[in-house]
RODO-781737 format. One line per field, with one value per residue: residue number from 1; z, y, x of N, C-alpha, C in turn; residue in three letters. Coordinates in Angstrom, 1 decimal. Each point is the difference from the previous one (the first is absolute). Layout:
N
seq = (NUM_...);
nc3 = (Z_...);
nc2 = (Y_...);
nc1 = (X_...);
cac3 = (Z_...);
cac2 = (Y_...);
cac1 = (X_...);
cc3 = (Z_...);
cc2 = (Y_...);
cc1 = (X_...);
type = (ALA_...);
END
This chain:
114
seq = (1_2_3_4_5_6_7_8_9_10_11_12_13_14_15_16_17_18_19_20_21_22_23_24_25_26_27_28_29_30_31_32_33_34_35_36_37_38_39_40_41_42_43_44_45_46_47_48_49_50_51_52_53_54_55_56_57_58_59_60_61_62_63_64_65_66_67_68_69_70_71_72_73_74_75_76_77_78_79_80_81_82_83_84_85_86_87_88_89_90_91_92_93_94_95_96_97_98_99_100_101_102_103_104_105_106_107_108_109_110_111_112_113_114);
nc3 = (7.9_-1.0_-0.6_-0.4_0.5_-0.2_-1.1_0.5_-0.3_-1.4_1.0_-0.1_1.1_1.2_-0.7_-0.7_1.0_-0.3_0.9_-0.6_0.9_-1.0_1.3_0.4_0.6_0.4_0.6_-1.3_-0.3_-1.1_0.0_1.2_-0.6_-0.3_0.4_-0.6_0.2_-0.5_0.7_-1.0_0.7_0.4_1.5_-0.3_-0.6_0.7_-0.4_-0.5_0.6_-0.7_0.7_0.6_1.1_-0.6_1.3_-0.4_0.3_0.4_-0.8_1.4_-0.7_0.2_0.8_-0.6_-0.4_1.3_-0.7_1.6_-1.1_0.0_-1.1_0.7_-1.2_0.0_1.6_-0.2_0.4_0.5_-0.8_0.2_-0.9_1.1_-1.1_-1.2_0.9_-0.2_1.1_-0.3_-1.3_-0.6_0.2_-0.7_1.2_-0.3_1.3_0.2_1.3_-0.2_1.2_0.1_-1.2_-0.6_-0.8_-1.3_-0.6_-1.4_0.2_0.1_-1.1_0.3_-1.0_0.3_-0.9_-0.2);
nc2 = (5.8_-0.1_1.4_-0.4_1.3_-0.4_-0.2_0.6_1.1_0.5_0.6_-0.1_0.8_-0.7_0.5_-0.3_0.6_-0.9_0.3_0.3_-1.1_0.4_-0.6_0.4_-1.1_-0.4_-1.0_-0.4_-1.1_0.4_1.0_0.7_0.9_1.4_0.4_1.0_1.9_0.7_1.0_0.3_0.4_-1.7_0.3_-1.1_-0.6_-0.9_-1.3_-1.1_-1.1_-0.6_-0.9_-0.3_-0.3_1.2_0.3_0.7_1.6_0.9_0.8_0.7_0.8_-1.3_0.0_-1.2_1.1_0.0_-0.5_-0.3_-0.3_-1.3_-0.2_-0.7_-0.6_1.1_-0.4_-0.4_1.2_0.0_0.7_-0.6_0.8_-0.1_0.0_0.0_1.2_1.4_-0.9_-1.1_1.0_-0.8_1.0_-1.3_-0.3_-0.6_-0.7_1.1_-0.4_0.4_-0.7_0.3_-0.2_0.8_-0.7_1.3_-0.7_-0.1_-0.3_-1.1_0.6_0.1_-0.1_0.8_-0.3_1.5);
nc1 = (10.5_-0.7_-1.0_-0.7_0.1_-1.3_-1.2_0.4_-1.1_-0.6_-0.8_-1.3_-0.7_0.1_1.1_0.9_0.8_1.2_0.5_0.7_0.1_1.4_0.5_1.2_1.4_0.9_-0.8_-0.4_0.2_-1.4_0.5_-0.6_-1.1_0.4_-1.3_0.3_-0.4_0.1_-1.0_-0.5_1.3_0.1_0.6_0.7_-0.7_0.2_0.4_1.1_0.1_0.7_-0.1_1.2_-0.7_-0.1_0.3_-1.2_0.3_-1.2_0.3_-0.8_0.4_0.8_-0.8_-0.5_1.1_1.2_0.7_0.4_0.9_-0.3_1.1_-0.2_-0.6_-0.7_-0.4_-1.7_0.0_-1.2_0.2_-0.8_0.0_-1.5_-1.1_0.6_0.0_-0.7_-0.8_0.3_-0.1_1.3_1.1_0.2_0.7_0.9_0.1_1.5_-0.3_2.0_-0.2_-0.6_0.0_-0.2_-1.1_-0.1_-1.0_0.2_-1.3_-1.8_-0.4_-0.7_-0.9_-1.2_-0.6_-0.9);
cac3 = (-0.2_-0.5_0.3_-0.9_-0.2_-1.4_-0.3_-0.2_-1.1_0.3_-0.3_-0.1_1.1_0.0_-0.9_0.9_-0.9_0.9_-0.2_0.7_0.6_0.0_0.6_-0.8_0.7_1.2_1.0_-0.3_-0.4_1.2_1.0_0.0_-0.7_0.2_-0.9_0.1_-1.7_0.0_-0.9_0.2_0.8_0.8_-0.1_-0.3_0.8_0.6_-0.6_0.8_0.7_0.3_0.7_-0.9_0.2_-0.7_0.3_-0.7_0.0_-1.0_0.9_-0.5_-1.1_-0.8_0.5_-0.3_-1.9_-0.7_0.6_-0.8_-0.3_0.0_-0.8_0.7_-0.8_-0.6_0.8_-0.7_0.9_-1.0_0.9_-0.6_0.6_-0.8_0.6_-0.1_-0.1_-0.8_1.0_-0.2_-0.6_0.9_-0.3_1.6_0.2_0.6_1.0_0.8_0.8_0.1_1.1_0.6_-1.0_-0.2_-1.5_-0.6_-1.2_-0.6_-0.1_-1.7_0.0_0.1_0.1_-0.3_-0.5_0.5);
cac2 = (-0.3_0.6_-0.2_0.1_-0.3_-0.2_0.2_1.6_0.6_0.8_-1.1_0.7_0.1_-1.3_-1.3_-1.0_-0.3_-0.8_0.1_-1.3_0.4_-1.3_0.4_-0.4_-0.1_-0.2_0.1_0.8_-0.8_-0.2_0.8_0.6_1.1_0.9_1.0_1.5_0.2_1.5_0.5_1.3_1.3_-0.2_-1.3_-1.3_-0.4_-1.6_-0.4_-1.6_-0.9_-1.7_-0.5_-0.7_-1.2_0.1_0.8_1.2_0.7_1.3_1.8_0.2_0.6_-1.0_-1.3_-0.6_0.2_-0.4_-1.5_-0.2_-1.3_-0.4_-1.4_-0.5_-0.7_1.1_1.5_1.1_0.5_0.4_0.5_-0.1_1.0_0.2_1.0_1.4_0.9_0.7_0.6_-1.4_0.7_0.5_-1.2_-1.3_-0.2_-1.3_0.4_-2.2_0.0_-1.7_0.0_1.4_0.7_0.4_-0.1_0.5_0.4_1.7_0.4_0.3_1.0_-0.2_1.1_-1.0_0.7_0.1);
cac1 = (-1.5_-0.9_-1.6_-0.2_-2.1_-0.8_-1.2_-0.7_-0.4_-1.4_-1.0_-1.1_-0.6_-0.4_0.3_1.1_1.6_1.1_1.5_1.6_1.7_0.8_1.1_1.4_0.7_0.8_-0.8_-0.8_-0.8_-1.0_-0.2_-1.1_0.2_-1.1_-0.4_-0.3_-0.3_0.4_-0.5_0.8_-0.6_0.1_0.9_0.2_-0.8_-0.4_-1.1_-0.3_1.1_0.2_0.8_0.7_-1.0_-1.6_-1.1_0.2_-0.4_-0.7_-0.7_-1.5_-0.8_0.0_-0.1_-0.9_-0.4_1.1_0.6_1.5_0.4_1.8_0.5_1.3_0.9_0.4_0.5_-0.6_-1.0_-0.9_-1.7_-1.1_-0.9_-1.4_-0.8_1.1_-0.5_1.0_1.1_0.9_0.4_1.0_0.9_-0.3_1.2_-0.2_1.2_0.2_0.9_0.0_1.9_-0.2_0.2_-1.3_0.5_-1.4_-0.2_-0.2_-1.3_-0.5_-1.2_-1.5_-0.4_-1.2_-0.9_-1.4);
cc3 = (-1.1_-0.2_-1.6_-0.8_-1.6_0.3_0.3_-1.2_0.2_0.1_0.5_1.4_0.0_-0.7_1.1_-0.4_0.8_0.1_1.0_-0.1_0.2_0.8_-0.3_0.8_1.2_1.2_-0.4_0.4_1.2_1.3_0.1_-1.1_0.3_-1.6_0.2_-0.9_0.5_-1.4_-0.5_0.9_1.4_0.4_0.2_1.5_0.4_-1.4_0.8_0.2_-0.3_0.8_-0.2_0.2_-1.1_0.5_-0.2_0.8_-0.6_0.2_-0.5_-1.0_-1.6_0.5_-0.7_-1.6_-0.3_1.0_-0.8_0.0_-0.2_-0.5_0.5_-0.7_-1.2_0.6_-0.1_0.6_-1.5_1.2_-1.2_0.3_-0.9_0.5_0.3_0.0_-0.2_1.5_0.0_-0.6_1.0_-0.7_1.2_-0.1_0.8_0.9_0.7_1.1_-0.2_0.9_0.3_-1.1_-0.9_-1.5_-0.2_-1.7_-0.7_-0.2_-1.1_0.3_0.2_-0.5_0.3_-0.2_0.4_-0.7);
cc2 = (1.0_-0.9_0.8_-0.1_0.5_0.4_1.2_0.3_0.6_-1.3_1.1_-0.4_-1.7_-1.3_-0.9_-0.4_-1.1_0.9_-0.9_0.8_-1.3_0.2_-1.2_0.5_-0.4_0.3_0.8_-1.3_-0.7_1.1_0.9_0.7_1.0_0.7_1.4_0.6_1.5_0.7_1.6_1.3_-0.6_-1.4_-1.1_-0.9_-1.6_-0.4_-1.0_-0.6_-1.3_-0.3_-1.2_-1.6_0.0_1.1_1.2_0.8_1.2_1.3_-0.5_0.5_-1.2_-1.0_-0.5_0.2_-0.6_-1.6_0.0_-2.0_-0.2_-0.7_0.0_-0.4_0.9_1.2_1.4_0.1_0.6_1.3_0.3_1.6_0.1_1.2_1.5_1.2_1.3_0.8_-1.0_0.7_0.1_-1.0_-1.1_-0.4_-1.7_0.3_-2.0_0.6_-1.4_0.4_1.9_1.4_0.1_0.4_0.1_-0.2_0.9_0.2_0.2_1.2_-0.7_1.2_-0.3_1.8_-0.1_-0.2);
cc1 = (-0.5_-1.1_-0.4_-1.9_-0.3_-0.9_-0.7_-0.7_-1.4_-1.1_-1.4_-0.3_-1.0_1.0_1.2_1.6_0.2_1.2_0.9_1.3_0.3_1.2_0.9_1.2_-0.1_-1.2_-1.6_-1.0_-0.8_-0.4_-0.9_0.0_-1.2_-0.1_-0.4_-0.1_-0.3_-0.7_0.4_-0.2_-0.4_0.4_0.0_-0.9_-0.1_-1.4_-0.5_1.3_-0.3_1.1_0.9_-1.1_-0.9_-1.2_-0.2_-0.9_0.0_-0.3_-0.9_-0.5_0.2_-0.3_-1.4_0.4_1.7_0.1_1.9_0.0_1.9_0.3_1.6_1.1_1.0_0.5_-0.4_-1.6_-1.5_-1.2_-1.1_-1.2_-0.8_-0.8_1.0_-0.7_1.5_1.1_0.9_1.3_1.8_1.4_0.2_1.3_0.1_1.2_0.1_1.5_0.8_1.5_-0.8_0.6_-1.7_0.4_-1.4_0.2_-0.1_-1.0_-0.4_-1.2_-1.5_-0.7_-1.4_-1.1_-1.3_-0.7);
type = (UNK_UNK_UNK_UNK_UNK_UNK_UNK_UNK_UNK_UNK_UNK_UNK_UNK_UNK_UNK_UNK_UNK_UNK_UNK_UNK_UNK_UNK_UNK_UNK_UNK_UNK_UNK_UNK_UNK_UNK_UNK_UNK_UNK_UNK_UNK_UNK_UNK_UNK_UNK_UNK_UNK_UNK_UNK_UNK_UNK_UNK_UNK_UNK_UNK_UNK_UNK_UNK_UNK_UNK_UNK_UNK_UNK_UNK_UNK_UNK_UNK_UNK_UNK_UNK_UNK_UNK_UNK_UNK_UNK_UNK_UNK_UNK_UNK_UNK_UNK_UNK_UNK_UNK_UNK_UNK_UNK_UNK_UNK_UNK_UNK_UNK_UNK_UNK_UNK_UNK_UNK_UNK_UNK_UNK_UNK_UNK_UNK_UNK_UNK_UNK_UNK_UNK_UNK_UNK_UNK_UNK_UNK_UNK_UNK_UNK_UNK_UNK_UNK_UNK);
END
């Protein structure tokens, strides 16, 4: 299985990235996926969860500014983050349990400025 995330980069306090993860191999498809993100100096933290049904949940501190999405057809997870403030600031890692093996992406950057 690999995972394979995008869309990272700078964006100004308030603005909006997408990032994705596109997962790939053997039992990947369609399966739950999580999101996390690690800022510097401290550690890697829960973002949100889609579930392999669709249902998603959120840390509190993103809830109402991120929304995760899914294109099935592509095997590829989206999180949508709004209302970016400069604590958002982290590398985000996409994760996917698949047969009880635990597969992380290589993480894109977010940066987000004041």
């Amino acid at each position: 299985v690999q995972l394979q995330a995008s869309g990272g980069g700078l964006v100004q306090a308030g603005g909006s990235l997408r990032l994705s993860c596109a997962a790939s191999g053997s039992g990947a498809s369609r399966n739950g996926m999580g999101w996390y993100r690690q800022a510097p100096g401290k550690q890697r933290e829960w973002v949100a969860t889609i579930a392999r049904g669709g249902a998603t949940n959120y840390a509190d501190f993103v809830k109402g500014r991120f929304a995760l999405s899914r294109d099935n057809d592509i095997n590829t997870v989206y999180l949508q983050m709004n209302s970016l403030i400069p604590a958002d600031t982290a590398v985000y890692y996409c994760n996917m349990w698949v047969r009880n093996n635990n597969y992380w992406g290589q993480g894109t950057l977010v940066t987000v400025s004041s």
